[in-house]
C-alpha positions in Angstrom: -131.7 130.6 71.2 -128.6 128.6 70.7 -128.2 128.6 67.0 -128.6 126.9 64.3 -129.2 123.3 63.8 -125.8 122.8 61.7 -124.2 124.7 64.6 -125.1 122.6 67.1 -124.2 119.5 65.7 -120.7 121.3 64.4 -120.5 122.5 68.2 -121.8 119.0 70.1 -118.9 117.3 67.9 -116.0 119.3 69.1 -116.8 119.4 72.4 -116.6 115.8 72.3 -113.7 115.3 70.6 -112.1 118.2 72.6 -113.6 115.7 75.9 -112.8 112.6 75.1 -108.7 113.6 74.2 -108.8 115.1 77.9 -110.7 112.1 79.2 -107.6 110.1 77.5 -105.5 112.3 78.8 -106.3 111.8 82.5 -106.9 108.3 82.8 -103.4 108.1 81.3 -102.6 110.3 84.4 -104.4 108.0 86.9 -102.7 105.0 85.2 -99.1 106.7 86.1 -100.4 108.4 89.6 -103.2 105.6 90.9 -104.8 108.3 92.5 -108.7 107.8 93.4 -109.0 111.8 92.4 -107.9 110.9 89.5 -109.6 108.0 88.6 -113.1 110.3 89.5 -112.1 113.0 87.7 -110.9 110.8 84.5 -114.4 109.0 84.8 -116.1 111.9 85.2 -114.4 113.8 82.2 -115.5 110.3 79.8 -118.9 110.5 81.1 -118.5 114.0 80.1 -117.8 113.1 76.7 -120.1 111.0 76.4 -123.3 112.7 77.0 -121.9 115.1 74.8 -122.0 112.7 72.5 -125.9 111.8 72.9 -126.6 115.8 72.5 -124.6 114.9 69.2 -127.0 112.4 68.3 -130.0 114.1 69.5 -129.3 117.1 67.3 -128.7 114.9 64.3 -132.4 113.9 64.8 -131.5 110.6 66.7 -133.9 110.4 69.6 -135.5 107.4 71.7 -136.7 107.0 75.8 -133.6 105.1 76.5 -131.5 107.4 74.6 -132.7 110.4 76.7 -133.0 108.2 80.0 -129.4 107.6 79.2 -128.2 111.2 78.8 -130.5 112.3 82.2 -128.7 110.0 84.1 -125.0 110.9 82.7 -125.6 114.4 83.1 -126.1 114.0 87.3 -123.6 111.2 87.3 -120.8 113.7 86.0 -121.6 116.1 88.7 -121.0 113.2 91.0 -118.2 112.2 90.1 -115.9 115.2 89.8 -117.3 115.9 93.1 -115.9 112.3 93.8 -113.0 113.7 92.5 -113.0 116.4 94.6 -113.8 115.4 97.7 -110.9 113.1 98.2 -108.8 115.9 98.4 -110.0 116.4 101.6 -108.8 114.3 104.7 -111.8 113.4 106.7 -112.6 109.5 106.2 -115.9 110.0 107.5 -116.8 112.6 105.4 -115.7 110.7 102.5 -117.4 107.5 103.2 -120.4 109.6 104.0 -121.0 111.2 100.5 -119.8 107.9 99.0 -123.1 106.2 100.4 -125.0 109.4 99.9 -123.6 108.8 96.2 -125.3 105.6 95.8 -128.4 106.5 97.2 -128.6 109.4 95.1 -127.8 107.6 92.3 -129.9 104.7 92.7 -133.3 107.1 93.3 -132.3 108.6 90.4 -132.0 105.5 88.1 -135.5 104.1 90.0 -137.3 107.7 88.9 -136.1 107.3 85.0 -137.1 103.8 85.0 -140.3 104.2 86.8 -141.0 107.2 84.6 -142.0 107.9 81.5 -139.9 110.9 80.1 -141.8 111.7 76.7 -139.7 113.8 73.9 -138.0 116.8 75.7 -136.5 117.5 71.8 -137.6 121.2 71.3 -136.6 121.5 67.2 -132.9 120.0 67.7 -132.0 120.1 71.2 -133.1 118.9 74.4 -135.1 121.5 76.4 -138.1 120.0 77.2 -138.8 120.0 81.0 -138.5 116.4 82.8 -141.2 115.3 84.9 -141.3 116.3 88.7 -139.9 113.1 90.3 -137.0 113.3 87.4 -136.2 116.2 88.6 -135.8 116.2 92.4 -134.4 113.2 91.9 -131.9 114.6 89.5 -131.4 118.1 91.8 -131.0 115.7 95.1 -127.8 114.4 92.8 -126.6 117.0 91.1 -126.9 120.6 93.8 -125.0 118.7 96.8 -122.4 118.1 94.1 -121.8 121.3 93.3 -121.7 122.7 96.3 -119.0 120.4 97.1 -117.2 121.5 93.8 -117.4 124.8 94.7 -116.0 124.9 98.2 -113.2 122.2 97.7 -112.6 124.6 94.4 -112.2 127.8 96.6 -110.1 125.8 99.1 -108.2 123.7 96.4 -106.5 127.8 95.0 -106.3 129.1 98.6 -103.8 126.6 98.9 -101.7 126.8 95.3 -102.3 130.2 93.8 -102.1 128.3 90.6 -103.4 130.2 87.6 -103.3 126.4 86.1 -105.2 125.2 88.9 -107.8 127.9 88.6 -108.3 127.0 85.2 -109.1 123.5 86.0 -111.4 124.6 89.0 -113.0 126.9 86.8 -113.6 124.0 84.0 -114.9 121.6 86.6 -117.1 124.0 88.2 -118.5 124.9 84.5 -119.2 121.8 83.3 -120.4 120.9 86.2 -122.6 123.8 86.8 -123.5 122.9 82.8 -125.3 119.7 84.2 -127.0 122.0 87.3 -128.5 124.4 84.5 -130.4 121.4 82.4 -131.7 120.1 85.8 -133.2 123.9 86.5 -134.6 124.4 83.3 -132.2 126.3 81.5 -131.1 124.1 78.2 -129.6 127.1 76.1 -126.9 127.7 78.6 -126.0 124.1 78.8 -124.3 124.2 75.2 -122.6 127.3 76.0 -121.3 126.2 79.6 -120.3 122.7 78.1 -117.9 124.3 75.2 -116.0 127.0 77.6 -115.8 124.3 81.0 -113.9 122.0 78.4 -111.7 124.8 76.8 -111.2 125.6 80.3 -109.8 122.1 81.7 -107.7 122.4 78.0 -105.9 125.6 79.3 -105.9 123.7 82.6 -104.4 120.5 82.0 -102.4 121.3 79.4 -99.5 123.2 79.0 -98.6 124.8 76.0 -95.6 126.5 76.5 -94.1 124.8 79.2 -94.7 120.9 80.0 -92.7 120.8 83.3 -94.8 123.4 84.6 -97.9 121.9 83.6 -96.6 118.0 85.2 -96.3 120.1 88.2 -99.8 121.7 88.3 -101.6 118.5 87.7 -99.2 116.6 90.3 -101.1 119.3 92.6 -104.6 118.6 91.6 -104.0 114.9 92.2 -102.3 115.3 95.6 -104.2 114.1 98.9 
């Protein structure tokens, strides 16, 4: 149980206003560093927001098979992307062009199972929780696990390197929401909600700096650097 019907909606519409201000926030910071990690990360963030934003409408009773083909596809594609994000921290070309095309691929089965298949209502009272059919779902798992096992491990190497409590707040976040997108795909649609609201207070804590802006320019100078 995830509450309420009033509480997610209430919930839904502050983690995407909370999401999209951060989503501002970073494309701002690509537009100042041109940075492709940042221009990933700022995407991802948006497409962030934006499913959020269908759960919104979802659990105000809004709910259609291009709506929820829609949201599917966003949900994977955010993993992707802040493991885009990610993974051009590292300096390997080939192993950045190689997830690139694996990226596209992925992507484009993805988009070929939604179309080719008809989802039905996954709406279970006012959330999504229903289970997606079986090619929906390898499709979705052959995006979303490889993701975020990259998250993960770039994560871990990403603090070894800075020791930066900011930092590990913003790994954490991204590994959250990520991971938030990883529990729909295995079936776990209560979690989602809850991962979704503490991976975007996380990046918050992250990204901004409350106390001291110089220190926080510096931590996200880090997170952007090659």
């Amino acid at each position: 149980m995830i509450g309420t019907q009033t509480t997610v909606e209430i919930s839904t519409v502050i983690i995407f206003v909370l999401s999209a201000i951060l989503a501002a926030y970073l494309t701002l910071n690509y537009m100042q560093n041109r940075r492709r990690s940042s221009l990933f990360w700022s995407a991802g963030i948006w497409v962030f927001a934006i499913s959020v934003l269908f759960e919104t409408l979802f659990a105000f009773g809004q709910y259609n098979r291009l709506l929820i083909d829609s949201f599917l596809f966003l949900v994977a594609l955010l993993v992707n992307l802040l493991a885009l994000g990610s993974i051009e921290l590292i300096k390997s070309y080939l192993l950045k062009l190689s997830y690139y095309v694996f990226s596209v691929a992925s992507l484009s089965l993805l988009a070929y199972s939604l179309i080719s298949t008809n989802v039905g209502n996954l709406m279970i009272t006012y959330v999504v929780a229903g289970l997606t059919p079986v090619f929906v779902t390898i499709t979705s798992s052959i995006v979303v696990f490889p993701a975020a096992v990259i998250l993960v491990i770039i994560a871990v190497l990403s603090y070894r390197k800075t020791h930066s409590y900011k930092m590990l707040s913003i790994i954490a976040g991204v590994v959250v929401v990520s991971i938030a997108g990883t529990l729909y795909i295995a079936a776990f649609p209560a979690l989602l909600y809850y991962s979704e609201l503490i991976g975007i207070v996380l990046l918050w804590f992250g990204f901004f700096n409350f106390s001291a802006s110089k220190s926080g320019s510096k931590t996200t100078r880090k997170i952007g650097a090659k």
